[in-house]
N, C-alpha and C positions, 0 to 999 in steps of 0.2 A: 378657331382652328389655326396652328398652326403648320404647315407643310417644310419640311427638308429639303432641299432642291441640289442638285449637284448641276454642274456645266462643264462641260468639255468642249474640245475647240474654243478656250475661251479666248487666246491671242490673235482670233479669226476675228474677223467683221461678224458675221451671222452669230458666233458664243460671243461677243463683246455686247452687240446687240442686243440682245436674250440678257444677258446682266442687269443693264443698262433698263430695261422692261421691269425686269423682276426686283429690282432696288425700291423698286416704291410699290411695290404692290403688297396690299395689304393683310395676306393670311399666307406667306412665304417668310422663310429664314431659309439664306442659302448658304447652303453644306460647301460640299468638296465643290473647287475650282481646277480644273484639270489641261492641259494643253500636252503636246508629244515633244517636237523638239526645244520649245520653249520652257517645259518644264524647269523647275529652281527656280524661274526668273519671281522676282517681284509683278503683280498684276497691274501697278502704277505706270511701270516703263514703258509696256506696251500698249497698255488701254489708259493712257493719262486724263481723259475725260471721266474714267469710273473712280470718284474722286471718294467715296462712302468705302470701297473696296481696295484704295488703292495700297494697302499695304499688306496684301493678301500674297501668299507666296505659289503660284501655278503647283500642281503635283502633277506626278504620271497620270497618262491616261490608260486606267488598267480597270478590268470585272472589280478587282479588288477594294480601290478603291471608290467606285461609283455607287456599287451595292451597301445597304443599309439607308437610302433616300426615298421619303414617301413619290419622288419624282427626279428622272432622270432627263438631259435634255442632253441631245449628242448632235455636235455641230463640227461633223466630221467630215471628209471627204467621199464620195463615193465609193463605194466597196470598202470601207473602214467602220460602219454601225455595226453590219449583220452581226460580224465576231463578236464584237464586246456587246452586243443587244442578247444576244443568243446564254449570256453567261450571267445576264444578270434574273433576280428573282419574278415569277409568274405576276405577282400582287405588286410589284415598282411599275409606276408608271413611265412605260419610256417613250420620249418622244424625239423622232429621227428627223432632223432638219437636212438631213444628206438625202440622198436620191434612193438607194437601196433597197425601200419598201414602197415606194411608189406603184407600181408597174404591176396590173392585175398578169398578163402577159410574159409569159419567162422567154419565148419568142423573142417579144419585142424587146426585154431587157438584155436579152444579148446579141442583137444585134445592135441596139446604140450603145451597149457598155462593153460586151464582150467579156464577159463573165459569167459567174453562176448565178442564176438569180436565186435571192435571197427569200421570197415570199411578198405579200401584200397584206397590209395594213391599212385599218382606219384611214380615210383622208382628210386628214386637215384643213378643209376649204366647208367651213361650218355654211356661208350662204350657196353654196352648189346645191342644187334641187337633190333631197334626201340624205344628206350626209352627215345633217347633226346629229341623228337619229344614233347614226352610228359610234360616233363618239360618245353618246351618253356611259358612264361606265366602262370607256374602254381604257386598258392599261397598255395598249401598243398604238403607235401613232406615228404615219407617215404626214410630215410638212408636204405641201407642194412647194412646186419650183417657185422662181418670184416670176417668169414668163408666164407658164400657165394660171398662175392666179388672177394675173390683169388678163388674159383671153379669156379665161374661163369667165370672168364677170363681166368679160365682155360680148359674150356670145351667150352664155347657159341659158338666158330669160327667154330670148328668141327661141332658140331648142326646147325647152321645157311647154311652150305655148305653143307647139308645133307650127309653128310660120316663118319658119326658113328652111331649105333644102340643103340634104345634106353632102351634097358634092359642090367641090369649084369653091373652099373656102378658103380665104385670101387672111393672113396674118402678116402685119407688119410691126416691130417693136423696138423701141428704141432704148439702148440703158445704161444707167451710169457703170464706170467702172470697177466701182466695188463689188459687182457682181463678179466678178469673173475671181474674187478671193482675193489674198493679202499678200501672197506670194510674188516676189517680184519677177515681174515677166517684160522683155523689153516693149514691146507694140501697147505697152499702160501706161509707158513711162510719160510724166508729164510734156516732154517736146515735142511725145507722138502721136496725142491725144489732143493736145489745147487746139482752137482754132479748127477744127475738123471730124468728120463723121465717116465712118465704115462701115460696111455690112459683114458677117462674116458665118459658117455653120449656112450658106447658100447651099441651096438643091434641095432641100430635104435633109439635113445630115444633123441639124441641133437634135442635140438630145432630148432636148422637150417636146418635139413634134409628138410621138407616140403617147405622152403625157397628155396634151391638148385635146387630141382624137381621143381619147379613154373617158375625160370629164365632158368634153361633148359627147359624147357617145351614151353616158351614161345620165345625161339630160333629154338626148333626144329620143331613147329609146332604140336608137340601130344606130349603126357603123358611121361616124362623119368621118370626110377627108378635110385632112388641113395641108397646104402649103403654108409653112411657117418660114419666116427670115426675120433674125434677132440684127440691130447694126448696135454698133458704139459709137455712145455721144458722150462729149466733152464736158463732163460734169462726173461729181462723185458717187453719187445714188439717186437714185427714180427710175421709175417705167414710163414710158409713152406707148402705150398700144395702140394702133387703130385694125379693128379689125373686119372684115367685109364677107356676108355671103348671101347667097343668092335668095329673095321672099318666094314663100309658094304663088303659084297663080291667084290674085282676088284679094292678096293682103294687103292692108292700106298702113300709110304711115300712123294713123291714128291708131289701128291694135299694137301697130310695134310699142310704140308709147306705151298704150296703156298696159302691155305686157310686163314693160320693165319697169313702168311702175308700182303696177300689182305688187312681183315681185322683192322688189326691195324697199316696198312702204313702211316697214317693220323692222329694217337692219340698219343698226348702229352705227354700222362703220362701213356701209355702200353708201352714195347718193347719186340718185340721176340727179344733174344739174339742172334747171332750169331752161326754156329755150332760147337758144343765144347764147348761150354761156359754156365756154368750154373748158377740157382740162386741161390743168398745167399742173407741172412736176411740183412746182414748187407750194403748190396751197397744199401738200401732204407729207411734205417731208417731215421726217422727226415719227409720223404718225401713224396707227395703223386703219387710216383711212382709205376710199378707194373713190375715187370721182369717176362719172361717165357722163357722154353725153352723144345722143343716136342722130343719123338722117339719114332719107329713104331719097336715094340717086332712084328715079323714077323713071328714065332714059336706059340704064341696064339693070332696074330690077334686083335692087341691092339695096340692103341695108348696112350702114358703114357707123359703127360704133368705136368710139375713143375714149379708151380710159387709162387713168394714173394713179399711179401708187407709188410709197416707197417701198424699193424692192426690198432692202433690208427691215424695214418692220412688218406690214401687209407680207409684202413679199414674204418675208422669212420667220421671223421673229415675235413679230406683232402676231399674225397668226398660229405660230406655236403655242404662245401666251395663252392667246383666244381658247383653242382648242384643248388644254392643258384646265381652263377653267369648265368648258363644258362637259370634260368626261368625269371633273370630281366636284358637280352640282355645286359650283361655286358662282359667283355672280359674271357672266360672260365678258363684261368691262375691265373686270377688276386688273390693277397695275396694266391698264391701256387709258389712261384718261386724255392725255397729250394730241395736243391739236395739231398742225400743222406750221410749220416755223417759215416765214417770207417778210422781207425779200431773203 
């Protein structure tokens, strides 16, 4: 098999990324390279790492030219898929690494977007309790954020095994600044970033809370609350999540364990760590791997889980791939073999 692939957003982090995956992967040939205001440019200048591609010339990002690809991957801005998703063919597979189709909720999607919501999609988080199912065969495809995918694996096992409660849940995450895009924004800039950490989207207002609550929620079986706060930390890509909520009455740190063990005894690209062993950004980078590792604060009745990823592969990219293979019964690995790059 050979697959056609088109990329948009490719002068972005997330389309550079997605490239960068799909280069080596084994039953792809990629089509059109697409970006908006970069268009004309040569793909070397800006992605000088995509060295197999670099002499690829960006075209517009238009229905026009996307359509005619067994598979379409749109690494676009929020509120920029829906349009050009909406215009491309029923049988193209497209996959929205934007926010767009996230959001079961048109409620919730306009009050963190404030726009029209667009509809929900497949979600792309293959180890979230029932979601491969849905991808099998599916030709629309919402990524998750790179925040909720390190929560969501870091919470779903405890919610799925019903032994945590689902109020008073506590998110903390720390991420490199490639998340925030490619755009230049002054508060990125290298003098404002090296040497120091920020918290920022405090109270409730990141965009991915309402995300967070929907894949727990859809683990637990009813409604969870999250307090979520994302900071920035002085590095160019990863997550740190530690996440905390409260055990039901009688539950021991031994089911937590063996919960998420259960769990992800069978996933590729999760691992609980060993005991004693924690995560760090840096054993995942490059990869789209996800490390964790749990303890049960037994003094307030919490269990506190931390897990890493890189936001740009897991986070992004790496599980687009993922889920791009599972909906067209292709080997789940394939063009994901890359480990993690350290120091």
């Amino acid at each position: 098999m050979s697959l056609t692939v088109a990329v948009s957003g490719a002068s972005g982090y997330a389309g550079g990324e997605v490239l960068r995956l799909l280069s080596t992967h084994p039953e792809v040939t990629i089509g059109s390279i697409t970006a908006h205001s970069n268009a004309g440019q040569r793909l070397g200048s800006l992605q000088p790492h995509l060295h197999s591609l670099a002499d690829r010339v960006l075209e517009d990002t238009t229905a026009e030219v996307l359509a005619g690809h067994d598979v379409v991957f749109l690494a676009l801005p929020h509120g920029a898929s829906a349009e050009i998703a909406a215009q491309l063919p029923a049988d193209t597979l497209v996959i929205d690494a934007g926010a767009d189709h996230r959001l079961e909720s048109a409620d919730a999607w306009q009050q963190f977007y404030g726009s029209e919501h667009a509809g929900h999609w497949p979600y792309g988080l293959p180890e979230l309790p029932g979601r491969r199912e849905h991808l099998r065969g599916a030709r629309r495809i919402a990524v998750p954020g790179c925040y909720p995918t390190s929560s969501l694996l870091a919470l779903s096992p405890g919610y799925s095994a019903g032994l945590l409660q689902p109020e008073d849940v506590v998110i903390v995450a720390a991420s490199g600044t490639s998340g925030a895009g490619k755009s230049t924004k002054p508060h990125l800039l290298g003098s404002e970033v090296m040497g120091g950490m920020s918290p920022y989207g405090v109270g409730g207002g990141h965009r991915h809370t309402p995300e967070i609550e929907q894949g727990l929620s859809w683990a637990a079986g009813e409604s969870v609350q999250v307090s979520f706060t994302p900071t920035l930390a002085p590095m160019a890509r990863g997550i740190l999540t530690t996440a905390t909520a409260k055990l039901r009455p009688g539950v021991t740190e031994a089911q937590v364990r063996q919960a998420y063990s259960d769990a992800y005894a069978d996933e590729e690209f999760v691992h609980l760590l060993p005991e004693g062993q924690w995560p760090a950004t840096k054993s995942v980078l490059g990869s789209n791997h996800a490390v964790l590792q749990l303890a049960v604060d037994a003094h307030a009745g919490r269990v506190i889980v931390s897990a890493a990823i890189d936001n740009l592969t897991k986070g992004t990219a790496g599980g687009a791939v993922q889920s791009m293979n599972i909906a067209l019964g292709l080997a789940e690995n394939a063009g994901l073999a890359h480990q993690g790059v350290t120091p």
